[in-house]
MARSE-328128 format. One record per residue (C-alpha): residue in one letter; x, y, z negated. Coordinates in pm, whole numbers. Each point is the difference from the previous one (the first is absolute). Layout:
  residu       X       Y       Z
       A       X       Y       Z
...
This chain:
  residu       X       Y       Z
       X   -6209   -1650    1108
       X      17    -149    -345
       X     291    -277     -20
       X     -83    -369     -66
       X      58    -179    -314
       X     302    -124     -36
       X     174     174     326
       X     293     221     -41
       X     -12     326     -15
       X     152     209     221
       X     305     124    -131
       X      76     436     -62
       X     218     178    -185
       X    -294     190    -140
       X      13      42    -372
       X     359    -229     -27
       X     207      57    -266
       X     355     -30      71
       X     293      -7    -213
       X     207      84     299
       X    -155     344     118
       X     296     208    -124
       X     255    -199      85
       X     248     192     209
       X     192    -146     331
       X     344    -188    -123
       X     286     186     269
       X     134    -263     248
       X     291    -235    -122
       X     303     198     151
       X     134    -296     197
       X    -365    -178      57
       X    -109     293     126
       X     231      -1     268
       X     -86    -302     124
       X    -381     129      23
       X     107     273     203
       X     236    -202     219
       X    -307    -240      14
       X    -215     267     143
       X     218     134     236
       X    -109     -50     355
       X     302      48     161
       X     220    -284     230
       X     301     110    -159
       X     -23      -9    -369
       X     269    -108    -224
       X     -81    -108    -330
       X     341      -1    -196
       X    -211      66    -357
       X     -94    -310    -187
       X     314    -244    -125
       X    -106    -354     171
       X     224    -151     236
       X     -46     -63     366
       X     162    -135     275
       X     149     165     345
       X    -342     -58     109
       X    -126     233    -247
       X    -248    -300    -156
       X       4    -106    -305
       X     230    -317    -137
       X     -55    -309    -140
       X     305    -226     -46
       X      87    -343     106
       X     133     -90    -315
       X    -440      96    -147
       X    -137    -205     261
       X     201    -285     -35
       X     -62      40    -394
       X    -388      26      84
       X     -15    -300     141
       X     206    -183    -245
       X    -289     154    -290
       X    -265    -169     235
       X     167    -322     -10
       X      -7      11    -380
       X    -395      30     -37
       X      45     251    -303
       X    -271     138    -210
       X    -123     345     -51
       X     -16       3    -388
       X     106     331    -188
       X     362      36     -52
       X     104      92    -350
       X      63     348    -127
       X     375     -65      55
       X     -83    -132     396
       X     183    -277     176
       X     276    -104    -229
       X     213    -140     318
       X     -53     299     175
       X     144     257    -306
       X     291    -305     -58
       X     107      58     310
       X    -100     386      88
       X     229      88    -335
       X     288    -246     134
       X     -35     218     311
       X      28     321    -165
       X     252     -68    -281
       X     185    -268     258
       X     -35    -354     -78
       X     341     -39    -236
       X    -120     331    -220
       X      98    -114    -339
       X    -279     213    -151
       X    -211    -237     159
       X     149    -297    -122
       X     -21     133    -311
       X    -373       5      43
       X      10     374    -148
       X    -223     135     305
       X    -343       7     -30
       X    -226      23     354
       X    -299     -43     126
       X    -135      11     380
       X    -197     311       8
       X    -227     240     337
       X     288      69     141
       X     276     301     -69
       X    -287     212    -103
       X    -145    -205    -258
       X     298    -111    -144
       X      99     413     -73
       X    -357      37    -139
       X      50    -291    -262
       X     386     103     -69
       X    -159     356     -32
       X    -247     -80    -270
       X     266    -262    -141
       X     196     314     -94
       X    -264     233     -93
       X    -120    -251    -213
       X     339    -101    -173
       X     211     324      55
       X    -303     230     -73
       X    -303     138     181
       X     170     290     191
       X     313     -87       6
       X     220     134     285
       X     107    -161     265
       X     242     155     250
       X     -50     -58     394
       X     160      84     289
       X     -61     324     210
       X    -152    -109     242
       X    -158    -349     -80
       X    -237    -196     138
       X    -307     208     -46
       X    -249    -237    -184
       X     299      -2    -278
       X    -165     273    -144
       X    -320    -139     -43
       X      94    -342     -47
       X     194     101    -353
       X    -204     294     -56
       X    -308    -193     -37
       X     185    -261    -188
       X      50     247    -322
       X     349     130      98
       X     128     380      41
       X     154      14     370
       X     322     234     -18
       X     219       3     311
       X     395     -48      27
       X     207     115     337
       X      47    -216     243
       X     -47     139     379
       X     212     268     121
       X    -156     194     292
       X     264     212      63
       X     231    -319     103
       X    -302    -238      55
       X     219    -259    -237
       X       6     -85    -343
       X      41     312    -265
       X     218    -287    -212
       X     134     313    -217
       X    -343     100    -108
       X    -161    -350     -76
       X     305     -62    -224
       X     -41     326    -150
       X    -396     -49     -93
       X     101    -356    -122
       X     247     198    -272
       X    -261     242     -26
       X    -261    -207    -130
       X     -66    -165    -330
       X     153    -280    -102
       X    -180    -319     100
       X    -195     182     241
       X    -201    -227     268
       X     121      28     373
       X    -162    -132     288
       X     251    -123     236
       X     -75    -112     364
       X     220    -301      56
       X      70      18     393
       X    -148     234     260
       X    -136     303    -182
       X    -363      68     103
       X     -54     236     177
       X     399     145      57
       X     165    -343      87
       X     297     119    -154
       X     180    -206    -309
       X     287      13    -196
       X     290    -163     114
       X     115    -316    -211
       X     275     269    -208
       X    -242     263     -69
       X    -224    -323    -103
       X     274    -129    -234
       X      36     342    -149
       X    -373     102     -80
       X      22    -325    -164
       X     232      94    -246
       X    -122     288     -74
       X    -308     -95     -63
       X     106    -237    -217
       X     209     222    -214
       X    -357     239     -16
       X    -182    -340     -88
       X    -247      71     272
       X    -246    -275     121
       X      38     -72     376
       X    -332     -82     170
       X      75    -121     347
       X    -272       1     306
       X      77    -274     247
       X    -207     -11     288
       X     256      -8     282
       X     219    -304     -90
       X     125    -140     342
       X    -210     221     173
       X     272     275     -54
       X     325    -149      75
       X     -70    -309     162
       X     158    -169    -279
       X    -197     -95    -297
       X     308     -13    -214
       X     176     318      89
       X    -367     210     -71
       X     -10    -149    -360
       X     344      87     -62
       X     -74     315    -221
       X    -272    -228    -214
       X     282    -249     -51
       X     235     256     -44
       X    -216     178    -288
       X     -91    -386    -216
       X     376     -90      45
       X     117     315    -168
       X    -251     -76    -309
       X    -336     235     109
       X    -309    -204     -97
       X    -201     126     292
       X    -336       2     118
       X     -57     -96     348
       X    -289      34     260
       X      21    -216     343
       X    -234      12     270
       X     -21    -284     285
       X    -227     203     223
       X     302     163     253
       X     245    -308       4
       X    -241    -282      17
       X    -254     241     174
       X    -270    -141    -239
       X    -125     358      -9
       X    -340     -90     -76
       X      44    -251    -252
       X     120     202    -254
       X     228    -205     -88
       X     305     127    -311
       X     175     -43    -344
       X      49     173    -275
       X     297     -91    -232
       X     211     102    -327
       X     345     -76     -55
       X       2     -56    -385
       X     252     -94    -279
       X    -120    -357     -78
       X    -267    -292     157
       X    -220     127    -334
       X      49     327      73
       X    -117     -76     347
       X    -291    -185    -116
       X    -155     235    -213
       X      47     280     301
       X    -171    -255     233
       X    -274       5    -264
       X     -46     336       9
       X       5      26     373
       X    -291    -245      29
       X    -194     187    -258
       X      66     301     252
       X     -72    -191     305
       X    -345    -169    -123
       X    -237     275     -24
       X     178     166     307
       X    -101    -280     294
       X       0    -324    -218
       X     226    -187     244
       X     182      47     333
       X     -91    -146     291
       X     154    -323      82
       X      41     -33     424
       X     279     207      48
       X     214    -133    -319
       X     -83    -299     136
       X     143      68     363
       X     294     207    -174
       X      90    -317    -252
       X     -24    -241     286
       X     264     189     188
       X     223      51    -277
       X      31    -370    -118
       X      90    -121     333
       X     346      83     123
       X     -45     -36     305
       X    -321     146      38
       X     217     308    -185
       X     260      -9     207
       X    -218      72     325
       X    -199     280    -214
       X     283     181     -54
       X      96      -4     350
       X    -348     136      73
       X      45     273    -281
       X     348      74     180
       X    -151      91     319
       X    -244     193    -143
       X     280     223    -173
       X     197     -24     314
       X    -296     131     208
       X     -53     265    -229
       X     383      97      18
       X       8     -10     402
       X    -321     242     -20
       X     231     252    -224
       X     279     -31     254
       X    -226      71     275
       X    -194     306    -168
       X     346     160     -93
       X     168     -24     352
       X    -321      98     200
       X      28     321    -225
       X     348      51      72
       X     -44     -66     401
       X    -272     284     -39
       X     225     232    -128
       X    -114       5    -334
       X     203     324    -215
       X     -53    -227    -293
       X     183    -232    -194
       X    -197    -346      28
       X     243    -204    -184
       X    -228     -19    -263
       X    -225    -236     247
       X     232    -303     -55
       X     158      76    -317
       X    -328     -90    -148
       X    -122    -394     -14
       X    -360    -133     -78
       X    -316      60     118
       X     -10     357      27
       X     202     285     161
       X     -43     350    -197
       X      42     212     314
       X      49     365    -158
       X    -299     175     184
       X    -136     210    -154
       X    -424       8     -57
       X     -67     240     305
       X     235    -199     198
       X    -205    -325     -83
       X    -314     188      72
       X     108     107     319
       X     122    -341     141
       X    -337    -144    -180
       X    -222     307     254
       X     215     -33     321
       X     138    -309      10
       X    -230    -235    -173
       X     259    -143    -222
       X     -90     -73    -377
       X     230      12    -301
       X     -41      87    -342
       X      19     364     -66
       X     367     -20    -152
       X     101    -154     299
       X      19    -314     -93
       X     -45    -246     322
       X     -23    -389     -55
       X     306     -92     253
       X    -189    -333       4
       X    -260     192     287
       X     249     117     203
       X      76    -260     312
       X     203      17     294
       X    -279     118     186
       X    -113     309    -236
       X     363      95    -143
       X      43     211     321
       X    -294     186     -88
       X      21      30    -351
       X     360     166      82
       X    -160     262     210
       X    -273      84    -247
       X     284      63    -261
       X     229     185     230
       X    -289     225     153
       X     -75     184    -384
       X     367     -44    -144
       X     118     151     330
       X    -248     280     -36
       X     130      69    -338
       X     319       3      59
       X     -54     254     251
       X    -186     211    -235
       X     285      26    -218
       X     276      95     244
């Protein structure tokens, strides 16, 4: 039956042209991916300890006090919804760098920092990473940690930079190989760029203590090298806001004109918003001005501007001391819970009769525990026991609860048992 003018035609993919046809299936983000299988999973007892957001005992996610509260205070205020500026919320990076750099840094009175609010950690590497291709050289090398959080790679790959790797894990100890990251630091050439992560290394949860701090500082001083510090745990790690920025301190006090990335989404739990900074410790205020120029030229055909709600929430916190006071009581607990959980992990494992060392459990701090399975080990606990972690063996101590830790204790004992075993 012919159609009538002016109805629609039916719609076919007869004789459509498509730009698309070849293009191939992208592989599953290694951590996303996870959480699709984990998602899919049918089974009552599944333990998701693969994606790093916090959540409570309850195993739900977290919103603090301290964001409701500031909520409501934003409500009262009736604020627009205009476009930020490239730079963001002025009040918000004020206050995010006072955070960071503590609020007496002299650098900062000094106004020799530039910063702007930027999408979070992630964004803020992406514009430092083209800030340095750009002025150090497309290619350039910079040096990471093995491991590192895995979007590192892309993040400064696709910003123009050659990723090279320095030592930093030691698998044999399940510590810090201190002797070879100071070794690749001589090793490299002088005023080589190292990415640093400033408290609870992602994914090992294992840092430097404040000496071995103090010394990579010097020597990478005397090699001239640029220190490039990741910050996405500050509070979250420790507890205390001041003792997790100690190395960033540490490193602008001895004379390093860093660059530094902060994240808000773990310690304010503003996951979502995507809310960060980028900043650059420089000689001068001009210096710092013309590198705050060149940032925004960065930033503006990247995303224009940041989003504003969550600088907003974060600012409002920040500029009210008591209102800071009871967030970093919140943040505290949130540390503390994730502490307990290591506590509990490490002496279920030992009540099993565990032939391993599990030490490692609570020597690490942060977010995440880097277990020492190995990938069949994961695999198996992921097939039998429903449990999912990265393939490293990475688990997110923030999804272990009193209720699962049990569990999660057995899973891990019932494959490292049958190893050990094997090898006797």
């Amino acid at each position: 039956m012919p159609y009538e003018t002016g109805a629609a035609a039916p719609m076919s993919s007869v004789g459509v042209i498509s730009t698309w046809n070849n293009v191939p299936m992208a592989p599953p983000d290694s951590i996303l991916g996870i959480t699709e299988a984990f998602n899919k999973d049918t089974d009552p007892r599944k333990v998701s300890l693969g994606v790093g957001a916090y959540r409570g005992d309850d195993g739900k996610p977290l919103v603090l006090k301290t964001v409701r509260k500031a909520e409501r205070m934003l409500m009262e205020k009736a604020l627009n919804h205009e476009y930020a500026g490239i730079v963001g919320l002025p009040e918000f990076t004020k206050l995010s760098l006072a955070f960071a750099y503590g609020k007496d840094s002299q650098a900062l009175k000094e106004n020799r920092i530039a910063g702007i609010q930027s999408l979070s950690g992630t964004g803020a590497c992406r514009v430092a990473g083209e800030l340095f291709a750009r002025f150090r050289g497309e290619g350039s090398p910079i040096y990471i940690p093995t491991p590192t959080w895995g979007n590192h790679v892309n993040v400064f790959d696709k910003a123009g930079l050659e990723v090279r790797r320095y030592r930093y894990y030691d698998p044999n100890t399940l510590g810090l190989d201190f002797e070879g990251l100071m070794s690749d630091v001589e090793a490299a050439d002088d005023g080589s760029l190292f990415l640093l992560h400033a408290c609870a290394h992602n994914p090992t949860g294992v840092d430097p203590t404040q000496e071995q701090w103090a010394e990579l500082s010097m020597a990478m001083k005397a090699k001239r090298h640029v220190a490039f510090f990741d910050c996405a745990y500050q509070g979250f790690a420790s507890g205390d806001p001041e003792r997790d920025a100690w190395a960033i301190r540490r490193f602008v006090a001895d004379g390093h004109c860093i660059a530094l990335a902060q994240s808000f989404a773990k310690n304010f739990g503003l996951y979502g918003e995507r809310i960060g900074a980028l900043s650059v410790v420089c000689t001068d205020a001009e210096e710092a001005a013309r590198v705050t120029s060149q940032i925004k030229r960065i930033a503006r055909p990247m995303y224009s501007n940041p989003p504003l709600y969550g600088a907003r929430l974060v600012a409002q916190i920040l500029s009210d001391d008591a209102l800071a006071q009871e967030w970093a009581l919140e943040c505290k607990a949130m540390a503390d819970r994730i502490i307990a959980m290591r506590s509990l992990l490490k002496s279920h494992l030992m009540d099993l009769g565990s032939g391993r060392s599990w030490e490692h459990i609570t020597n690490q701090i942060g977010m995440f525990c880097y277990t020492g399975l190995t990938k069949d080990e994961v695999l198996e606990i992921r097939r039998e026991w429903h449990i999912y972690m990265t393939d490293d063996g990475r688990i997110s101590m923030a999804g272990i609860t009193s209720d699962n830790v049990q569990y999660v204790a057995e899973s891990i004992h019932s494959v490292t048992g049958a190893t050990l075993r094997a090898s006797l």
